[in-house]
Residue, then its C-alpha position, 0 to 999 in steps of 0.5 A: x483503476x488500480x485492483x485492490x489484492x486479497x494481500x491489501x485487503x487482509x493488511x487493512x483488516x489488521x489496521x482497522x481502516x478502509x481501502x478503496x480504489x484512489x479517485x485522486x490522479x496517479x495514486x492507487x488507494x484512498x484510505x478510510x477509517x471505520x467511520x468512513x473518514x478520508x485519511x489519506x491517499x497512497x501509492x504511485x499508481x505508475x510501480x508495481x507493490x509486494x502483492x503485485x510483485x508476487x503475482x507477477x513474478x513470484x516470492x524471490x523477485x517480490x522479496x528482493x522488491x520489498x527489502x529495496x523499497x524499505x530501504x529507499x523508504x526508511x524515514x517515509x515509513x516511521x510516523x504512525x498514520x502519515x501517507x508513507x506508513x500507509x504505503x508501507x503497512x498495506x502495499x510492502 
């Protein structure tokens, strides 16, 4: 079970959604609005993400992590709400 990071956590503050470990294989977080609603499930369970990457390996490796992910990401990341922004505002 993927452990949901104090970085994630404060993220999903900001957006005023809910995270919770994913119950959907291979993914790592189910998303909630505030009334409990599913929104969408998000990140590959199999890679590491930006708070992971700190953790592990510090804020060099992480940063260099985190500016490659958002240019393989690019078009993923540009529509508000969708699996991709998700991913893109909690998990980088």
């Amino acid at each position: 079970m993927y452990k949901i990071l104090p970085y994630t956590k404060r993220k999903a503050r900001q957006l005023n959604v809910v995270v919770r470990p994913s119950t959907r294989k291979g993914k790592k977080l189910d998303i909630y609005d505030r009334k409990g609603n599913y929104l969408t499930s998000v990140g590959a369970r199999g890679y590491l993400d930006y708070p992971n990457y700190l953790r592990l390996f510090g804020s060099q490796v992480a940063n260099k992590r985190r500016r490659l992910y958002k240019i393989r990401h690019a078009k993923d990341r540009i529509v508000r709400n969708s699996p991709g922004w998700f991913a893109n505002n909690l998990l980088w």
